[in-house]
Backbone as JSON, one array per atom type, in Angstrom:
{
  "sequence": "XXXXXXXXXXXXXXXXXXXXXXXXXXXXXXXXXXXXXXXXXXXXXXXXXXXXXXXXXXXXXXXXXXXXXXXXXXXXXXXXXXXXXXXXXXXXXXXXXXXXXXXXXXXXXXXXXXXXXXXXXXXXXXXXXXXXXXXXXXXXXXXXXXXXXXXXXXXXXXXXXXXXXXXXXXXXXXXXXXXXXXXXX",
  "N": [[-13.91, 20.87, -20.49], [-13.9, 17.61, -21.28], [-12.9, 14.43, -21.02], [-13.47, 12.19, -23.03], [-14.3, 9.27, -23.58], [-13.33, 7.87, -25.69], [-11.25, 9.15, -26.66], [-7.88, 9.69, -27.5], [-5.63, 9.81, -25.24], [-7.06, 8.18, -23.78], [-7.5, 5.92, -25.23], [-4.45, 5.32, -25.89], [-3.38, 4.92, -23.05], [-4.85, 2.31, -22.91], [-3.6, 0.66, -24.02], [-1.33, 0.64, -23.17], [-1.11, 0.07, -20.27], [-2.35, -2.13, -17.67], [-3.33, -4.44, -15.45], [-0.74, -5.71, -14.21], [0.99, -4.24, -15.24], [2.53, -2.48, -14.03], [4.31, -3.47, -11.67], [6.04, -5.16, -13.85], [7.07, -2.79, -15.18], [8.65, -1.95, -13.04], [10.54, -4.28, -12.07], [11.8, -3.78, -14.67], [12.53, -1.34, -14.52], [14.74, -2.11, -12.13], [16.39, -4.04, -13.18], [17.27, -2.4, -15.4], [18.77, -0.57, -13.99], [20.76, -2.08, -12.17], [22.49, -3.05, -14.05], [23.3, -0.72, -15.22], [24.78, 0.71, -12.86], [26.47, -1.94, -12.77], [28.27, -1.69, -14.95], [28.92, 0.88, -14.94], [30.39, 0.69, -13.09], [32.48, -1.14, -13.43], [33.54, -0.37, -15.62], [34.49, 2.46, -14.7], [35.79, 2.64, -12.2], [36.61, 0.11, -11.44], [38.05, -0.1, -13.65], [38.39, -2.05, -15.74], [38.6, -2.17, -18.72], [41.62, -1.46, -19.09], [42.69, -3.74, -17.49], [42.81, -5.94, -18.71], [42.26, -9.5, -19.47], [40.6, -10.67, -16.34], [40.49, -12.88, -14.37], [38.09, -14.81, -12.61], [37.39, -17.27, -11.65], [38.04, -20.75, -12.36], [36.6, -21.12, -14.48], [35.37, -18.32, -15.09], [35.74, -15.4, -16.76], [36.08, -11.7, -16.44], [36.15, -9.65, -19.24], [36.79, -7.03, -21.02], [34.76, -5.99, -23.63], [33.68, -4.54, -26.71], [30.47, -4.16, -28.1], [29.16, -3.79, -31.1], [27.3, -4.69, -32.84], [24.16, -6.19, -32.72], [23.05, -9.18, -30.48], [25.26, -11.88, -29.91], [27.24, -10.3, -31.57], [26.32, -10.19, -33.86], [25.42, -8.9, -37.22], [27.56, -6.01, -37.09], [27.73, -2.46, -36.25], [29.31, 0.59, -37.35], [28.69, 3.14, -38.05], [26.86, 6.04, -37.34], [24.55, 6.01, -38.33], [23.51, 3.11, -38.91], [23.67, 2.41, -35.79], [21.61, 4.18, -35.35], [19.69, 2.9, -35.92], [19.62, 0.5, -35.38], [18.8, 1.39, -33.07], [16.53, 2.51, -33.35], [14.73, 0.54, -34.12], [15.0, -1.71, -31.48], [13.77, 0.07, -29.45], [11.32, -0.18, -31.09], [10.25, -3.04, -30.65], [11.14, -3.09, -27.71], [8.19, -1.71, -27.32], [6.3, -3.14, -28.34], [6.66, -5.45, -26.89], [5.79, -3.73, -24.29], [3.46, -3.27, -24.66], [2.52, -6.13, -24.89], [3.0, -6.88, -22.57], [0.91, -5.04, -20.49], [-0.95, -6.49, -21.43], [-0.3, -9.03, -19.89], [-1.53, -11.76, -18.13], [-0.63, -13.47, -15.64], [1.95, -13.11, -12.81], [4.52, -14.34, -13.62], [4.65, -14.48, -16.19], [4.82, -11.07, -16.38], [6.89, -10.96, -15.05], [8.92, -11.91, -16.5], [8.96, -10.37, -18.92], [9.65, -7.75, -18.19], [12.14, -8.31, -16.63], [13.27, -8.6, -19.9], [12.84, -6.16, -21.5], [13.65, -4.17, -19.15], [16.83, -5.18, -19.62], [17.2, -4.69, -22.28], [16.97, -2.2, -22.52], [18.93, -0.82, -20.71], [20.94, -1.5, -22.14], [20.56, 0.19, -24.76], [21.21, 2.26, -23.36], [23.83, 2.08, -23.13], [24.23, 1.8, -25.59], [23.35, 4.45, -26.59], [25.37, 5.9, -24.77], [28.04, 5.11, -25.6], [27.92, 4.47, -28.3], [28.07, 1.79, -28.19], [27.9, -1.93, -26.86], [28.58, -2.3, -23.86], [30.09, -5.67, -23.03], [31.02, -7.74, -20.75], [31.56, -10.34, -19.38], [33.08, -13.32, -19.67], [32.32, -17.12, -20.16], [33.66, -19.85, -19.82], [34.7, -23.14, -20.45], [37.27, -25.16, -19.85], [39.46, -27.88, -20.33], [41.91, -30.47, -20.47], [41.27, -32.22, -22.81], [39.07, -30.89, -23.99], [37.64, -27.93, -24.74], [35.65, -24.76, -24.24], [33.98, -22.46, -25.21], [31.83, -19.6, -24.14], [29.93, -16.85, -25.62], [31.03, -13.63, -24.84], [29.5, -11.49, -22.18], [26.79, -9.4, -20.66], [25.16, -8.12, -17.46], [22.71, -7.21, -18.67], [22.03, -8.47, -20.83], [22.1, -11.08, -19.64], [19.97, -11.06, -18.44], [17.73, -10.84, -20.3], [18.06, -13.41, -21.44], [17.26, -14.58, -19.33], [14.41, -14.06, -19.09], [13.29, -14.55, -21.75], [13.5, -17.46, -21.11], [11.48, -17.74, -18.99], [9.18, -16.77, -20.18], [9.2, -18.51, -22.04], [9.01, -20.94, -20.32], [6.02, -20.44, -19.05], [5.09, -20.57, -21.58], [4.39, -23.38, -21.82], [4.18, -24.55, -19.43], [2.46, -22.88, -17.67], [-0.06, -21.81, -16.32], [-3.36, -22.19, -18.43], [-5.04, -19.89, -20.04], [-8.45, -19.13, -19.29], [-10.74, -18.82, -21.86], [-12.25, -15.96, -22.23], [-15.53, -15.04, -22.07], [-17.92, -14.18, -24.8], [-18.92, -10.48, -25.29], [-22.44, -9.56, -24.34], [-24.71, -9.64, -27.06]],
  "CA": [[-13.36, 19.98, -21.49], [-13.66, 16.37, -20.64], [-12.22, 13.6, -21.48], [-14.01, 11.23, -24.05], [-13.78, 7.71, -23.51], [-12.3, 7.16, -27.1], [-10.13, 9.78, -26.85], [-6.14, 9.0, -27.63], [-4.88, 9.69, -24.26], [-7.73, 6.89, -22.59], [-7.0, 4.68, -25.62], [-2.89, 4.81, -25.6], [-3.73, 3.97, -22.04], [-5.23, 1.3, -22.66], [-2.62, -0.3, -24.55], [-0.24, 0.43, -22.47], [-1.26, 0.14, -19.28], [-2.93, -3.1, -17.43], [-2.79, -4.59, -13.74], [0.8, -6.43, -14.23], [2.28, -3.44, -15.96], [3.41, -1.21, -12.89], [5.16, -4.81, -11.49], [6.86, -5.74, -14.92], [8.5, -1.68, -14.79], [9.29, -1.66, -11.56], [11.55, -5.43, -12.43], [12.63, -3.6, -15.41], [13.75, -0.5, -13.8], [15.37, -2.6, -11.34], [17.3, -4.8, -13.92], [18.75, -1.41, -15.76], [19.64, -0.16, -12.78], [21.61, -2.88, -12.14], [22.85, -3.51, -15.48], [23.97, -0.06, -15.91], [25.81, -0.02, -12.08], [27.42, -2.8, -12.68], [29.02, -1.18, -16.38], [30.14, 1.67, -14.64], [31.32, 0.69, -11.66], [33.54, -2.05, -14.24], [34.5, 1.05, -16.35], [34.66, 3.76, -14.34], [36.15, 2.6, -11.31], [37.68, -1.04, -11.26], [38.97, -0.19, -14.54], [38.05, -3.17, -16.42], [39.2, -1.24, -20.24], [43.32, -1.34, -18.77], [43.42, -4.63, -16.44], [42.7, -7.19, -19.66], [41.44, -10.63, -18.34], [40.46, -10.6, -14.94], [40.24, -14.54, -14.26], [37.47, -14.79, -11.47], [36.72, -18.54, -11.36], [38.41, -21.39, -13.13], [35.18, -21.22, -15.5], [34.34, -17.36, -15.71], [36.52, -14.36, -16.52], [35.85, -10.73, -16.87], [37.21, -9.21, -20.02], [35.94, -6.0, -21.78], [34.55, -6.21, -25.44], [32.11, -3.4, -27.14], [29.41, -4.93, -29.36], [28.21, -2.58, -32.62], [25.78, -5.09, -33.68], [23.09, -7.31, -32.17], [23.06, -10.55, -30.14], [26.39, -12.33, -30.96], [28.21, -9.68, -32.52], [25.67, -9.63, -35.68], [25.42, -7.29, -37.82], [27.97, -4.21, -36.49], [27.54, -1.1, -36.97], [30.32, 1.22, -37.03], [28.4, 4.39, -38.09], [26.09, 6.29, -36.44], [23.19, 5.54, -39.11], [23.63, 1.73, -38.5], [23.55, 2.58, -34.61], [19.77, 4.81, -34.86], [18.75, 2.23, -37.12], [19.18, -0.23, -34.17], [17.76, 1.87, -31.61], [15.06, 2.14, -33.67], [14.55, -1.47, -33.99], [15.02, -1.72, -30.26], [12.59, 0.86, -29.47], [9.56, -0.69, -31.73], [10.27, -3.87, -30.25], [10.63, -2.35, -26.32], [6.6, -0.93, -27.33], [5.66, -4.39, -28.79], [6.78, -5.92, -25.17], [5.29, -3.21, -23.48], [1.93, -3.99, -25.04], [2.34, -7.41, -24.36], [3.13, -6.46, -20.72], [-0.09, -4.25, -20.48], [-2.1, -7.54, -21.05], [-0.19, -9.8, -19.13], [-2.13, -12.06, -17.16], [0.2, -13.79, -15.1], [3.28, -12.34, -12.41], [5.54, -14.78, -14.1], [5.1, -13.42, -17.55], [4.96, -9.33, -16.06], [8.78, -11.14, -14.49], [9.73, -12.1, -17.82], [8.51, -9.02, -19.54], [10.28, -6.68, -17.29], [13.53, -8.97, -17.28], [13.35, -8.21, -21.04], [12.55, -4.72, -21.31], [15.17, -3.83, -18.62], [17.79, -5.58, -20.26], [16.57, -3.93, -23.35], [17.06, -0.76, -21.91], [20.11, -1.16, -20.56], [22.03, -2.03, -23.61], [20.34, 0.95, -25.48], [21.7, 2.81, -23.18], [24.99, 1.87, -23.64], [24.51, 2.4, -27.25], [23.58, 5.75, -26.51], [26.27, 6.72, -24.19], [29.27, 5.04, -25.87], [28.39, 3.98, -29.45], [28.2, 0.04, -28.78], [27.28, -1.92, -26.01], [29.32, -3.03, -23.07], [29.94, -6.86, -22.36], [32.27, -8.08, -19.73], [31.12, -11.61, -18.69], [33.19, -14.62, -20.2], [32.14, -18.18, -19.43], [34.08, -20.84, -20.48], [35.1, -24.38, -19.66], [38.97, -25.73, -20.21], [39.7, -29.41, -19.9], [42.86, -30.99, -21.55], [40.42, -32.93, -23.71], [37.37, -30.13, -24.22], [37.37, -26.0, -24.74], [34.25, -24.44, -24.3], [34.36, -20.57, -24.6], [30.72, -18.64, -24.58], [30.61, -14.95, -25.99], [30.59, -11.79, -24.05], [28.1, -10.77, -22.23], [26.74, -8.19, -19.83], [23.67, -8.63, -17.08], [21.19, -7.14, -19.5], [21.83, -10.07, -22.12], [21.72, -12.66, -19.06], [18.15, -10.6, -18.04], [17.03, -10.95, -21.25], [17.8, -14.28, -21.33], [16.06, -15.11, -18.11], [13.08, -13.55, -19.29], [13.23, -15.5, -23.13], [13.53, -18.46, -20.36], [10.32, -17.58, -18.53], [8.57, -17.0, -21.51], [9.11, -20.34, -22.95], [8.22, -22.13, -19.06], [5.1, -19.97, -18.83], [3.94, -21.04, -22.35], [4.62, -24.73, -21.59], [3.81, -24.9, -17.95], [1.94, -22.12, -16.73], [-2.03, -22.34, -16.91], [-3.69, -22.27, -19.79], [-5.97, -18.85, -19.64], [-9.5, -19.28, -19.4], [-10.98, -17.82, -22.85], [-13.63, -14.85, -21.81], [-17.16, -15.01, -22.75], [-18.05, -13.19, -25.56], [-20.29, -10.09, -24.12], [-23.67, -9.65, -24.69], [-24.89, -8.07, -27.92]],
  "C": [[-13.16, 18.61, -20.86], [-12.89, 15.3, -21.58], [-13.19, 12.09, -22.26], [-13.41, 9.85, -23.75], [-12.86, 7.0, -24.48], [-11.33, 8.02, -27.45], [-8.55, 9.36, -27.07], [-6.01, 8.75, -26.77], [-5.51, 8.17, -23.61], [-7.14, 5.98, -23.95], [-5.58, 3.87, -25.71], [-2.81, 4.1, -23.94], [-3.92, 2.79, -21.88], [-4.41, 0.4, -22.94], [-1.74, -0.54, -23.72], [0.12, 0.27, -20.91], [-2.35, -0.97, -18.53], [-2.78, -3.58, -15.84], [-1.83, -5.46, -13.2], [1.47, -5.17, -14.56], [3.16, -2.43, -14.61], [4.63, -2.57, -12.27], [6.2, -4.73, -12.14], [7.41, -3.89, -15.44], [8.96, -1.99, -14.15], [10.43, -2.82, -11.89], [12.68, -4.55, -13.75], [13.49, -2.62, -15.22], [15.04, -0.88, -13.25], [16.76, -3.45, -12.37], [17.99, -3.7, -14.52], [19.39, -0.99, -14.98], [21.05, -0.66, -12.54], [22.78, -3.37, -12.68], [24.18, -1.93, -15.29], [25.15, 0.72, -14.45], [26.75, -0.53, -11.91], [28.83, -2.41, -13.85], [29.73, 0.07, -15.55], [31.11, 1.79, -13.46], [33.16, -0.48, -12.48], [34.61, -0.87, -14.86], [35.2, 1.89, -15.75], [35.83, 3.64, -13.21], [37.49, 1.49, -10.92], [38.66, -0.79, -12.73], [39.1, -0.77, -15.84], [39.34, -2.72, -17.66], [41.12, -1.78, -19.75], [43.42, -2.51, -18.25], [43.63, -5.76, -17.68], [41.47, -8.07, -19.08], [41.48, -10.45, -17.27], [40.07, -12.28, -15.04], [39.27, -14.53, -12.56], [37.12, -16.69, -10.71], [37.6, -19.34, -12.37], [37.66, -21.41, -14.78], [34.38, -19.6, -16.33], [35.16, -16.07, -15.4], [35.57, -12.92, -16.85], [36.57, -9.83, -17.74], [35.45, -8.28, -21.0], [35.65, -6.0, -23.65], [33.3, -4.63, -25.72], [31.59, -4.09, -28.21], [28.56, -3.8, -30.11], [27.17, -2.73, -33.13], [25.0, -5.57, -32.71], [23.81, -8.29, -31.16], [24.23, -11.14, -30.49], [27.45, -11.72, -31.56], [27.45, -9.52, -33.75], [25.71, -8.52, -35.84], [26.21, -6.03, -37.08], [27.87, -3.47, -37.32], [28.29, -0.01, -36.78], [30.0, 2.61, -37.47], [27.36, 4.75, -37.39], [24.54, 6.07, -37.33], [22.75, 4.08, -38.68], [23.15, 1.8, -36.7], [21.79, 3.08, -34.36], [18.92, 3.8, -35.79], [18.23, 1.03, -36.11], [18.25, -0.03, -32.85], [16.93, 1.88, -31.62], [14.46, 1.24, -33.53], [14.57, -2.0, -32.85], [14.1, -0.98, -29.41], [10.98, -0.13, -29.69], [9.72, -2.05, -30.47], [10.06, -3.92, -28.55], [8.59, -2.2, -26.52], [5.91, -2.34, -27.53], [5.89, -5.06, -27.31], [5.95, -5.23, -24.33], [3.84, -3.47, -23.48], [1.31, -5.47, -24.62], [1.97, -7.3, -22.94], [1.81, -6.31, -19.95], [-1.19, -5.79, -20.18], [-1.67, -8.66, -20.68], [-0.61, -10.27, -18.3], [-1.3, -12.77, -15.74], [1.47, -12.87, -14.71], [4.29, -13.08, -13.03], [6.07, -14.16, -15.5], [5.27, -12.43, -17.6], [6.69, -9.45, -15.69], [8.99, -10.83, -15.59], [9.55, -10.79, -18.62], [9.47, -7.85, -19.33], [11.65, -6.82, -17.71], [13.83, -8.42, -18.42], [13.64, -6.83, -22.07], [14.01, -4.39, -20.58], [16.32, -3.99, -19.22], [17.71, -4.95, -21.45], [17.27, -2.31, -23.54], [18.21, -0.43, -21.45], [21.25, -1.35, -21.27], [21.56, -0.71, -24.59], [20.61, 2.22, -24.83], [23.43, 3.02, -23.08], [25.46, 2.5, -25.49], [24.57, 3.62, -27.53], [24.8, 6.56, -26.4], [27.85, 6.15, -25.29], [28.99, 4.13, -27.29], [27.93, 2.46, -29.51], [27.78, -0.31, -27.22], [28.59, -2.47, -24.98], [29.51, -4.26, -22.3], [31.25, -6.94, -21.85], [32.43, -9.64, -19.22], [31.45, -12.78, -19.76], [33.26, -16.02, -19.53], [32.73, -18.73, -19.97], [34.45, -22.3, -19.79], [36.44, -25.03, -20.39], [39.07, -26.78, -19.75], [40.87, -29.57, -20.83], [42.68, -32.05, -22.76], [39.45, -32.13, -24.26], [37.96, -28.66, -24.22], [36.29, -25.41, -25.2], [34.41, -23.11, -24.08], [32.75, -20.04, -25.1], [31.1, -17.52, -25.09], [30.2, -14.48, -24.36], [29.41, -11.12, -23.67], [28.1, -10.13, -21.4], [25.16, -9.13, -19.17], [22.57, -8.26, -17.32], [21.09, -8.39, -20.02], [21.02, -10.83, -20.51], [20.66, -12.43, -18.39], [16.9, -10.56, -18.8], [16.99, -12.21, -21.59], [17.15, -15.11, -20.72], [14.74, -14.93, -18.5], [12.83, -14.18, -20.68], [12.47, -17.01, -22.02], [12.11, -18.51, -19.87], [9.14, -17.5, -19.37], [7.83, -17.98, -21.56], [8.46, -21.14, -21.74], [6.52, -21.92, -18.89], [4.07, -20.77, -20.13], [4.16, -22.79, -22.16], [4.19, -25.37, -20.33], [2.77, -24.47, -17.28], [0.56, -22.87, -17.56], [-2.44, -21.69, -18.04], [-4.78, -20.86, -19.01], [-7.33, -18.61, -20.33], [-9.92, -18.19, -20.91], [-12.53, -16.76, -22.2], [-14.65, -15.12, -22.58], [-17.04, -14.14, -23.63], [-19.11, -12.37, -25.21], [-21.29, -10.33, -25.19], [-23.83, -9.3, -25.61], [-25.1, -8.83, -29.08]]
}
C-alpha cells in the first residue's frame, strides 16, 4: 500500500508543513512555555490572586484580572457556550496562521508567526484550564498633570503583539519576494 502523491496525508502536509515551519513552532512552543510558567508560577506560587497590586516600577504594576472575552475585555463570555465558541474561533484562526507559516518565506515572518501562534496558545490554554484568561501586567504612567493606565495583560498578548509588530515591519521593510516563473506547460 503506498502512498499516492495526492493522497490527504501528502496533501495536509503540504499545507502545513514548509522549510520555516519547524522554526516558527519551535518560537511558538517556546513563547507558551513561557507564557504559561510565568501564570503559574504568579498563581500558584507568588500568589498574585491574595497580594492585590504588587507595584513593581513607578510605571508597571502586577495585578490579577481574568478576561472572558477577547482582546480588551470584548465580548465576555460567562458561559461555557460563549467560551467553545471562542476556542473555536481561536483554533480556525491558529490553522489560518499555521498555513501562513507553512509558506513563509522569510525567518522574520516564521518569528512573527510563531510569536503569534504561541501567544495564541497560551491564552487558550488558560481558557481551557480556568474558564478565562489570565492577565497580570499593568502599565501605566502618573504625572500630577497626565494619567495614563493601559489594560491587563499577560506575555502571550505582548507575544502576540510582537509578532502583529513584525508582521507589519516585514510587509513594509522586508524584501519584496521575487514572483516564481510560471512552469512549463
Amino acid at each position: 500500500m503506498g502512498c499516492h502523491p495526492q493522497g490527504g496525508g501528502v496533501v495536509l502536509a503540504r499545507y502545513l508543513f514548509g522549510p520555516l515551519t519547524r522554526y516558527g513552532l519551535i518560537v511558538a512552543l517556546i513563547v507558551c512555555a513561557i507564557d504559561q510558567a510565568a501564570k503559574l508560577w504568579l498563581l500558584n506560587v507568588f500568589d498574585l490572586a491574595n497580594r492585590g497590586i504588587v507595584h513593581l516600577t513607578p510605571f508597571l504594576d502586577l495585578v490579577l484580572t481574568w478576561n472572558t472575552g477577547i482582546s480588551y475585555g470584548l465580548f465576555p463570555q460567562e458561559g461555557d457556550l460563549g467560551r467553545y465558541v471562542l476556542l473555536a474561533l481561536k483554533a480556525g484562526a491558529v490553522l489560518i496562521l499555521w498555513v501562513w507559516l507553512a509558506r513563509a518565506e522569510s525567518r522574520l515572518t516564521a518569528l512573527a508567526l510563531g510569536l503569534i501562534i504561541g501567544g495564541a496558545f497560551g491564552n487558550a490554554i488558560d481558557r481551557l484550564a480556568y474558564g478565562a484568561v489570565a492577565d497580570f501586567v499593568l502599565f501605566h504612567i502618573t504625572t500630577p498633570g497626565f494619567n495614563f493606565t493601559w489594560y491587563v495583560f499577560n506575555l502571550a498578548d505582548a507575544a502576540i503583539v510582537a509578532g502583529v509588530v513584525g508582521l507589519l515591519y516585514e510587509s513594509f521593510f522586508g524584501d519584496t519576494p521575487q514572483k516564481r516563473p510560471d512552469p512549463p506547460g
